[in-house]
PyMOL CGO cylinders between C-alpha atoms (Angstrom):
from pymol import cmd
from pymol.cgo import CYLINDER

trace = [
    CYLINDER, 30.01, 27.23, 41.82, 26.33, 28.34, 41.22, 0.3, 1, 1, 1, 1, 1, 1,
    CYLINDER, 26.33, 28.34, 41.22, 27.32, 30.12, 38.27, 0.3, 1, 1, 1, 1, 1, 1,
    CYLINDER, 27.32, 30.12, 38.27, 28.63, 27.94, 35.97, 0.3, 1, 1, 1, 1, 1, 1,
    CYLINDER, 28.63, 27.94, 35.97, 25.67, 25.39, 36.87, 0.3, 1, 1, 1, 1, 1, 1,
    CYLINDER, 25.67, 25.39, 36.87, 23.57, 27.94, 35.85, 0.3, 1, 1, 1, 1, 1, 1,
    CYLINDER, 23.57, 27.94, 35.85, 25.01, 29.17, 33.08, 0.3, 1, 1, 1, 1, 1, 1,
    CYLINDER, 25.01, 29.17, 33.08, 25.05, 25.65, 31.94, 0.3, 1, 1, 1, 1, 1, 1,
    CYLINDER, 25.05, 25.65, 31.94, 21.62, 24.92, 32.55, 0.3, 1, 1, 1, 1, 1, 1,
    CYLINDER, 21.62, 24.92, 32.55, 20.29, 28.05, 30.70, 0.3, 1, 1, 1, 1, 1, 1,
    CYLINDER, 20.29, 28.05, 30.70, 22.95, 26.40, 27.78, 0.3, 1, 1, 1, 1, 1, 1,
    CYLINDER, 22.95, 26.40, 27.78, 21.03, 23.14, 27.57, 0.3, 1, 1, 1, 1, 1, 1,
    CYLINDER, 21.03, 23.14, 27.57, 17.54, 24.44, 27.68, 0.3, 1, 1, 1, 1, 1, 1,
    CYLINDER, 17.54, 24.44, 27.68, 17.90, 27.09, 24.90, 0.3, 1, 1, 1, 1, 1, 1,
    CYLINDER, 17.90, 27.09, 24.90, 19.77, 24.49, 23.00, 0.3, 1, 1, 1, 1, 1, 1,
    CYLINDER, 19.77, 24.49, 23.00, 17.24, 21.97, 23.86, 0.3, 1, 1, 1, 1, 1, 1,
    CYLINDER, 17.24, 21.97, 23.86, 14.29, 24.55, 23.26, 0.3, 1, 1, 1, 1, 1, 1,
    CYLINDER, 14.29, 24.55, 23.26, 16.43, 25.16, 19.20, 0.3, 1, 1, 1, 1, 1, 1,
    CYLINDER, 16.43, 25.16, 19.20, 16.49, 21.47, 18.67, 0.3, 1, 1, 1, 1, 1, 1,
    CYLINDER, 16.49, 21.47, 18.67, 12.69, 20.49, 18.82, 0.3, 1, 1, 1, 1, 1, 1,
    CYLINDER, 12.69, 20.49, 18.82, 10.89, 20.10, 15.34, 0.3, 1, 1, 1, 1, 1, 1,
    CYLINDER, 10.89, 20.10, 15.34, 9.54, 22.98, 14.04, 0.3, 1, 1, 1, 1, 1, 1,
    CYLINDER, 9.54, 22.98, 14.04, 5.52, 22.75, 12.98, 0.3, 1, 1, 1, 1, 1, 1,
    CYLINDER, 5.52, 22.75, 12.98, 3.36, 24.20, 10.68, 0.3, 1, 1, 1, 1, 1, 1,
    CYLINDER, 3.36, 24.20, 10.68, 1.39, 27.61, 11.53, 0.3, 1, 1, 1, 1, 1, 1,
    CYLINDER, 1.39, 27.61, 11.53, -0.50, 29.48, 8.72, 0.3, 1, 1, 1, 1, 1, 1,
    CYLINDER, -0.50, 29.48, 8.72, 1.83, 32.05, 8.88, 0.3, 1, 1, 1, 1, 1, 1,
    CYLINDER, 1.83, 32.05, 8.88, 5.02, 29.79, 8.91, 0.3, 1, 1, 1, 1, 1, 1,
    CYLINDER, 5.02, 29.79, 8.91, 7.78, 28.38, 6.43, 0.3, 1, 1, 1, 1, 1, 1,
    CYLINDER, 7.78, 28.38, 6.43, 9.30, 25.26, 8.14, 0.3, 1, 1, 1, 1, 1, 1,
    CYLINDER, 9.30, 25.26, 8.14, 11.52, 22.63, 7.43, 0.3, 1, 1, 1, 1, 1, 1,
    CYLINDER, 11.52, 22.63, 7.43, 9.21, 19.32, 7.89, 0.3, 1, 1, 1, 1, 1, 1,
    CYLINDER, 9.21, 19.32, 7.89, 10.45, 15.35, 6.76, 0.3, 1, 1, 1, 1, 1, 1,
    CYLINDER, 10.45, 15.35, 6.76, 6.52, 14.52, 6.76, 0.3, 1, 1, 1, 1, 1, 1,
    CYLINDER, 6.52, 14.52, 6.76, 5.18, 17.23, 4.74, 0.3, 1, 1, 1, 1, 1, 1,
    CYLINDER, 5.18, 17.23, 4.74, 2.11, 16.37, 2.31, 0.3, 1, 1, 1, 1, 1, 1,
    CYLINDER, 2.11, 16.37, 2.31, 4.33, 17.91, -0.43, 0.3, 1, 1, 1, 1, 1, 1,
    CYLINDER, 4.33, 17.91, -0.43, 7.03, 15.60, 0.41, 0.3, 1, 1, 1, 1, 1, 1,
    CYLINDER, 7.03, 15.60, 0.41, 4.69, 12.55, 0.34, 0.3, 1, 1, 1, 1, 1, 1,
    CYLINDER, 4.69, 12.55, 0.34, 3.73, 13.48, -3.15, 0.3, 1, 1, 1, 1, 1, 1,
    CYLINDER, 3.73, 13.48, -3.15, 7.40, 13.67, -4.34, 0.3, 1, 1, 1, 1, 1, 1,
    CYLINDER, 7.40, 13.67, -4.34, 7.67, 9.84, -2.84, 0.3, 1, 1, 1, 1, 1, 1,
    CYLINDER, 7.67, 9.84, -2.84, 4.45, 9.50, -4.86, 0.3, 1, 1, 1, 1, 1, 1,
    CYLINDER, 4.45, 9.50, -4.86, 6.12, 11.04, -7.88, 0.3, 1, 1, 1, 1, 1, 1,
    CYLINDER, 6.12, 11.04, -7.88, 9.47, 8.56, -7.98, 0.3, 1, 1, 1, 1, 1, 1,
    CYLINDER, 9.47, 8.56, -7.98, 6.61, 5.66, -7.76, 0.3, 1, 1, 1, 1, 1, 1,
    CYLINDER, 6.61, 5.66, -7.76, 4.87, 6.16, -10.46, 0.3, 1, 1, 1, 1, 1, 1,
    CYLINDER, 4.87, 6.16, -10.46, 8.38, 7.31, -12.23, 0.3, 1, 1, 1, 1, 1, 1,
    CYLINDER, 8.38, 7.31, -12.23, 9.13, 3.26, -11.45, 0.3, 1, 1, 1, 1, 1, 1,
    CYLINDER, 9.13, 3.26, -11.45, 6.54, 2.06, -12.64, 0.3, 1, 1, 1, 1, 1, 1,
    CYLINDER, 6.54, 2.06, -12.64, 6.23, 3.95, -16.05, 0.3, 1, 1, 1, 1, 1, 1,
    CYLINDER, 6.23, 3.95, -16.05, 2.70, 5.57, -15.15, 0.3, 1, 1, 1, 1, 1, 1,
    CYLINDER, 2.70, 5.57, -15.15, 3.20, 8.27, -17.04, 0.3, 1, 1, 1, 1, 1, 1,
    CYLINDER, 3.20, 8.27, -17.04, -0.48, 9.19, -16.63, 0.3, 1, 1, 1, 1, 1, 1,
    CYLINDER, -0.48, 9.19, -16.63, -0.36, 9.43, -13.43, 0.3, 1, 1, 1, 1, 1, 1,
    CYLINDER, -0.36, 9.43, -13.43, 3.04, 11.45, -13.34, 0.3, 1, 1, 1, 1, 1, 1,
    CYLINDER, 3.04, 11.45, -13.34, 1.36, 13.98, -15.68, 0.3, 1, 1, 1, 1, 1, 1,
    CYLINDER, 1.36, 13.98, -15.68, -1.34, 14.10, -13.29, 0.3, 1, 1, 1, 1, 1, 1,
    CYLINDER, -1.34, 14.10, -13.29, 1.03, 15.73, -10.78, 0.3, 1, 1, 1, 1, 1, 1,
    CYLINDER, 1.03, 15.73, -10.78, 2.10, 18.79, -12.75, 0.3, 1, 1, 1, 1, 1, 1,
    CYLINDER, 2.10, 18.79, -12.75, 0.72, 21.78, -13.32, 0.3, 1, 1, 1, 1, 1, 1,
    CYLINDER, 0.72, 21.78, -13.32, 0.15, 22.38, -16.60, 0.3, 1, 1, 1, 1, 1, 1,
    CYLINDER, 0.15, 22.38, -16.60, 2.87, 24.39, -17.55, 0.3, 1, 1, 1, 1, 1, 1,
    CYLINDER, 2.87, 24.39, -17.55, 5.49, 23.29, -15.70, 0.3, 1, 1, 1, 1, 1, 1,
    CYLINDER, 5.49, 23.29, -15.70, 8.84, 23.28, -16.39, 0.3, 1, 1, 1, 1, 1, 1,
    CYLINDER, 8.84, 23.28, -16.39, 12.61, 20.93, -16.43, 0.3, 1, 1, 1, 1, 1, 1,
    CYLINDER, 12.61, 20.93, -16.43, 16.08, 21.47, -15.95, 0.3, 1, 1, 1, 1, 1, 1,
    CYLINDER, 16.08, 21.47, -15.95, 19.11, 19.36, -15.35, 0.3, 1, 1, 1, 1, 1, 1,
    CYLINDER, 19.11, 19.36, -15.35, 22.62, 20.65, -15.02, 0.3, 1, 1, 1, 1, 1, 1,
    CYLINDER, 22.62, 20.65, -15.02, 25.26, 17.62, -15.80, 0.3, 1, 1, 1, 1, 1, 1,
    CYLINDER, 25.26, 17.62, -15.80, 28.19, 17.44, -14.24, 0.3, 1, 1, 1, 1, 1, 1,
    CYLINDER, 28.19, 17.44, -14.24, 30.94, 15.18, -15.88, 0.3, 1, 1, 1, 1, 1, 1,
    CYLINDER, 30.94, 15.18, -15.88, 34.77, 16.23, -13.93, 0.3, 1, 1, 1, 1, 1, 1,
    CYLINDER, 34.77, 16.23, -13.93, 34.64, 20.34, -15.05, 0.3, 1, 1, 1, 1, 1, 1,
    CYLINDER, 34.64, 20.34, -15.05, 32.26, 20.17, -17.34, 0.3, 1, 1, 1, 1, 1, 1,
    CYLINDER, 32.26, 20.17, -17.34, 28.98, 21.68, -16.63, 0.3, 1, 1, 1, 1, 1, 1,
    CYLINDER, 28.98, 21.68, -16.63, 25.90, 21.78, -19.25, 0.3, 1, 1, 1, 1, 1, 1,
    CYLINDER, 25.90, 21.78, -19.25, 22.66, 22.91, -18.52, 0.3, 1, 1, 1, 1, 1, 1,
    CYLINDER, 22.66, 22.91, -18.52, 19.37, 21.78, -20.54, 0.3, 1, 1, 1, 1, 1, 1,
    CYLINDER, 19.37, 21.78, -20.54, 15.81, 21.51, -20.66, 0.3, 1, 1, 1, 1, 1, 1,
    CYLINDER, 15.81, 21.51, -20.66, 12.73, 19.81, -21.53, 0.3, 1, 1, 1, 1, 1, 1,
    CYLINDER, 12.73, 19.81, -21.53, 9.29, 20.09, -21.58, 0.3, 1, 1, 1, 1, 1, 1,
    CYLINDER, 9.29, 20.09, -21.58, 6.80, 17.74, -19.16, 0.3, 1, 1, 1, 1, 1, 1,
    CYLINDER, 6.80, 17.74, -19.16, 5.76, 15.72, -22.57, 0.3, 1, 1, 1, 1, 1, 1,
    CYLINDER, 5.76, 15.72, -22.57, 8.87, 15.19, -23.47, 0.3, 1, 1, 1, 1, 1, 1,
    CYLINDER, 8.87, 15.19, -23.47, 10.39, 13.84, -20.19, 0.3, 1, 1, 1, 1, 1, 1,
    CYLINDER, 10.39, 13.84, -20.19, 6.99, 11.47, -20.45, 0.3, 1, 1, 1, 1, 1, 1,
    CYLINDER, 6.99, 11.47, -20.45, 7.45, 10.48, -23.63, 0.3, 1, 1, 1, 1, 1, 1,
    CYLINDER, 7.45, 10.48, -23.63, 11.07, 9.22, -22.46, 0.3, 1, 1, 1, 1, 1, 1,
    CYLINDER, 11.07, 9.22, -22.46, 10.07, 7.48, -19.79, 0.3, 1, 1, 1, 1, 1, 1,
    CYLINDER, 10.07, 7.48, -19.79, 7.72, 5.68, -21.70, 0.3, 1, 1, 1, 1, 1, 1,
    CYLINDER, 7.72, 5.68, -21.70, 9.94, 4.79, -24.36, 0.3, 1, 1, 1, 1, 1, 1,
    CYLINDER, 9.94, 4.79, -24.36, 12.05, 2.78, -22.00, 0.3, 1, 1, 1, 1, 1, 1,
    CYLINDER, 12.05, 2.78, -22.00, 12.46, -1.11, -23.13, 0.3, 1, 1, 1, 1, 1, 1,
    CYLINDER, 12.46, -1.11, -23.13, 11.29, -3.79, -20.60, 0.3, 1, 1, 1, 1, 1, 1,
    CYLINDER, 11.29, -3.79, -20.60, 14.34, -5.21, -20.46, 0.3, 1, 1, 1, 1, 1, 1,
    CYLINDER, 14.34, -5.21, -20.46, 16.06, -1.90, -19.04, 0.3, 1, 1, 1, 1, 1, 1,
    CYLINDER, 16.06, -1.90, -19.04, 15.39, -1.52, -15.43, 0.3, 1, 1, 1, 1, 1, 1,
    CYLINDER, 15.39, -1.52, -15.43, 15.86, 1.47, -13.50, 0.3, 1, 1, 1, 1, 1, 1,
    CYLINDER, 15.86, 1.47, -13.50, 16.13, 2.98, -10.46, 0.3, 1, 1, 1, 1, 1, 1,
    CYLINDER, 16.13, 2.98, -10.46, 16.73, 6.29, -8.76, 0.3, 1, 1, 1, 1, 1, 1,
    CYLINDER, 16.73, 6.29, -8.76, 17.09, 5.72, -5.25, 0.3, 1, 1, 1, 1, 1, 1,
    CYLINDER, 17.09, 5.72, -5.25, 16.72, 8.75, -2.84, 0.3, 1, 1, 1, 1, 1, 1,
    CYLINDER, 16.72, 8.75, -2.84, 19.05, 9.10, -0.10, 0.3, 1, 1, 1, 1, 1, 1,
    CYLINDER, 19.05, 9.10, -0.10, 17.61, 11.90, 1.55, 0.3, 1, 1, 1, 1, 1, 1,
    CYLINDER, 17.61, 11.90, 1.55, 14.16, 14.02, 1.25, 0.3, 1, 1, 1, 1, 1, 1,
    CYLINDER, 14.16, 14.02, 1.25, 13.82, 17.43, 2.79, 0.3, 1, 1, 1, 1, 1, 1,
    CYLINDER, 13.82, 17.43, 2.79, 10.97, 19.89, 2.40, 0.3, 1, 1, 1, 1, 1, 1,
    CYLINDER, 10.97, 19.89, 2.40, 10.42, 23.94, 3.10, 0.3, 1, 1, 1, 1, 1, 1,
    CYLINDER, 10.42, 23.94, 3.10, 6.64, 24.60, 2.83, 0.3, 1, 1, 1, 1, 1, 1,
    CYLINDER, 6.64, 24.60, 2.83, 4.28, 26.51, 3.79, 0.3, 1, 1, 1, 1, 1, 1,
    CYLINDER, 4.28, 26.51, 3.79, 0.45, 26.18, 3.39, 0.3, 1, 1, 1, 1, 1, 1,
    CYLINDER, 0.45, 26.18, 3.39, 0.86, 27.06, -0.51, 0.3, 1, 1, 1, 1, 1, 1,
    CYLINDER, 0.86, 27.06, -0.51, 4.03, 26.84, -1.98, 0.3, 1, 1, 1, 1, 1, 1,
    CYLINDER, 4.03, 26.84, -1.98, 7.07, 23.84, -1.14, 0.3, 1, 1, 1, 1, 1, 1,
    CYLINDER, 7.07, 23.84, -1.14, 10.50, 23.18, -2.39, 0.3, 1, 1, 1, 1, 1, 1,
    CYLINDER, 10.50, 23.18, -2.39, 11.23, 19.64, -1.87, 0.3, 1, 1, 1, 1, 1, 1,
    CYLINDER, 11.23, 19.64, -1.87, 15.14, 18.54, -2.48, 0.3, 1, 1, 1, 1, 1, 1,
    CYLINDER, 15.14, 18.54, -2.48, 15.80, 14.82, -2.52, 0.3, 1, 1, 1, 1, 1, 1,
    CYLINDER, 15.80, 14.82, -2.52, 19.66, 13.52, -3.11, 0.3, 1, 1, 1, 1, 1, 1,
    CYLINDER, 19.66, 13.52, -3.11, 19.66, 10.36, -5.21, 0.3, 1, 1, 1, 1, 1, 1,
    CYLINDER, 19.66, 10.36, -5.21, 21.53, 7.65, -6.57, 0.3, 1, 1, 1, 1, 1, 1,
    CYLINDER, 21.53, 7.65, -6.57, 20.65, 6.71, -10.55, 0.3, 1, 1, 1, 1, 1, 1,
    CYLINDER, 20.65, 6.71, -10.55, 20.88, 2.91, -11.39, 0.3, 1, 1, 1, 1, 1, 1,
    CYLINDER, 20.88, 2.91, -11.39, 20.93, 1.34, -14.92, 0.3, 1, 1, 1, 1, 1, 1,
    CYLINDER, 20.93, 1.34, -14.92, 20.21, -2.07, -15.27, 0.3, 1, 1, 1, 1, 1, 1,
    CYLINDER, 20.21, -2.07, -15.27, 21.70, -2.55, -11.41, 0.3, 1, 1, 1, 1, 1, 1,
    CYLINDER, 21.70, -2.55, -11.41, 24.55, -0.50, -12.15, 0.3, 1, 1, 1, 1, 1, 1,
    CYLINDER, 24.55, -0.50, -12.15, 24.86, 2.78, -11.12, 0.3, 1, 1, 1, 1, 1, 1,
    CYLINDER, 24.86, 2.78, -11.12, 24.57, 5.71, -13.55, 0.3, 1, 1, 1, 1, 1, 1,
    CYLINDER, 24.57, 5.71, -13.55, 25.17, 8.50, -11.60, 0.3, 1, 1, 1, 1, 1, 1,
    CYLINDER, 25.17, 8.50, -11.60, 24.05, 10.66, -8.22, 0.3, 1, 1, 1, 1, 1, 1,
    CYLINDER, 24.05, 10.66, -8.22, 23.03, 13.84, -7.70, 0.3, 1, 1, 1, 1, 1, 1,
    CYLINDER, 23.03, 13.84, -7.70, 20.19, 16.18, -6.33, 0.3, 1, 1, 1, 1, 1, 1,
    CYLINDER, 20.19, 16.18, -6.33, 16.26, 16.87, -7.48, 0.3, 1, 1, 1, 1, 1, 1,
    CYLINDER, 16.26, 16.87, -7.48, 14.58, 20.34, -6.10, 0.3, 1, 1, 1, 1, 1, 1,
    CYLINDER, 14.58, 20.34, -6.10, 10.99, 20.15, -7.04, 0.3, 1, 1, 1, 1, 1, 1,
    CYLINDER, 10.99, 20.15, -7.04, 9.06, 23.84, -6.81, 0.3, 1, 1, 1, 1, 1, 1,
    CYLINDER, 9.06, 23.84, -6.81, 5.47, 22.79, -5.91, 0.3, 1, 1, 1, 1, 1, 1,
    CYLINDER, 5.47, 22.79, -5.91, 1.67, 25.22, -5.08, 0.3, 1, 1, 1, 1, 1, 1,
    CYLINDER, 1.67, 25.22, -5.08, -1.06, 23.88, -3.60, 0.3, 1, 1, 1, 1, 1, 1,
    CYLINDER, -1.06, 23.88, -3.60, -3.53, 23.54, -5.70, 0.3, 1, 1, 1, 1, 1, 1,
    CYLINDER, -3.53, 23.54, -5.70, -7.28, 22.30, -6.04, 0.3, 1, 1, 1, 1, 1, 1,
    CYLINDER, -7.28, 22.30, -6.04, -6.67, 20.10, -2.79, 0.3, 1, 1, 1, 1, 1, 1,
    CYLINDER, -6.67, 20.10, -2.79, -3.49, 18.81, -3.77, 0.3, 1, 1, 1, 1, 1, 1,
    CYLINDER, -3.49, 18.81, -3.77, 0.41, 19.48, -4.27, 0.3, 1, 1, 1, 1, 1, 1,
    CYLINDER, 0.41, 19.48, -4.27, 1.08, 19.70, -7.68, 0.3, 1, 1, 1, 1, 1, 1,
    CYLINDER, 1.08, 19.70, -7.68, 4.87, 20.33, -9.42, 0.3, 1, 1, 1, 1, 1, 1,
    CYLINDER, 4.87, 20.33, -9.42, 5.87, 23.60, -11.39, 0.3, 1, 1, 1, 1, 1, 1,
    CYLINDER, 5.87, 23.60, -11.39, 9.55, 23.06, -11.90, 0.3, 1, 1, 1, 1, 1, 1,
    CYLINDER, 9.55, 23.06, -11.90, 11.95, 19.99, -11.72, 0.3, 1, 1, 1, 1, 1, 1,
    CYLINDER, 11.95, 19.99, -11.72, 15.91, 21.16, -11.36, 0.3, 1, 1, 1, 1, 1, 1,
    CYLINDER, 15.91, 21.16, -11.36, 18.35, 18.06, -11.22, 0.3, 1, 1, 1, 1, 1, 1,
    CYLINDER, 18.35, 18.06, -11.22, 21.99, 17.75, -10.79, 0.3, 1, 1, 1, 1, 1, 1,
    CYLINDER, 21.99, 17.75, -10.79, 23.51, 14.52, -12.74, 0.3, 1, 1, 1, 1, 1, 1,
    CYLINDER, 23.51, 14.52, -12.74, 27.10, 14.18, -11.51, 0.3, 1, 1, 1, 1, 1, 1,
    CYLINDER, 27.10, 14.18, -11.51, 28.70, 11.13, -13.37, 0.3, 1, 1, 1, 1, 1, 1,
]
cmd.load_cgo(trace, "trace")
């Protein structure tokens, strides 16, 4: 009878002891929710709202890069754009097109100098929605802050 108690008892503490949050160490890449780098993504979509397009340019380095892959049934195209252009677009929408792109789920690997950030999102036009899919955002650690070298999205309509 001791033996199974035991054996379950060593069970629950190492799976207890796997399930605590992992932190940060200098020497450590761990999956956070609170990460700095994750706060400036959440940063990122706000400005993205509200068409500050200085202040999204702000959060790039300066040669970052774009890429989407669209996904429409088989179909699969890839593209890219430059920071300027992706700027340029979002300030060329009207006022009387609202959007949205909702995030559904933010997770972050970092260390103290380099993060990927992936958020899934849903895409809405005018209150409709456009389309879902998935953001990875490569960011360093730079000058005090977190600052984006590379945008990948997935657009599945």
């Amino acid at each position: 009878m001791l033996k199974p108690v035991l054996v379950l008892v060593v069970f629950l503490a190492f799976a207890k002891a796997n399930s605590q949050q992992a932190t940060a160490t200098a020497s450590s890449t761990v999956l956070l929710y609170d990460h700095p780098a994750g706060k400036t993504v959440e940063s990122f979509f706000q400005n993205f709202h509200a068409q500050d397009t200085v202040a999204l340019k702000n959060q790039f380095v300066n040669d970052a890069s774009m890429h989407s892959l669209a996904i429409k049934g088989n179909e699969r195209t890839t593209s890219a754009s430059a920071v300027n252009t992706f700027l340029k677009s979002i300030a060329s929408i009207p006022a009387n097109v609202t959007f949205e792109e909702r995030l559904t789920s933010l997770k972050t690997v970092a260390d103290d100098h380099i993060a990927s950030v992936h958020t899934d999102y849903e895409f809405y036009v005018n209150g409709k929605l456009s389309h879902t899919g998935r953001n990875v955002f490569t960011m360093v650690f730079v000058n005090d802050a977190w600052k984006i070298t590379q945008i990948t999205d997935t657009r599945v309509y």
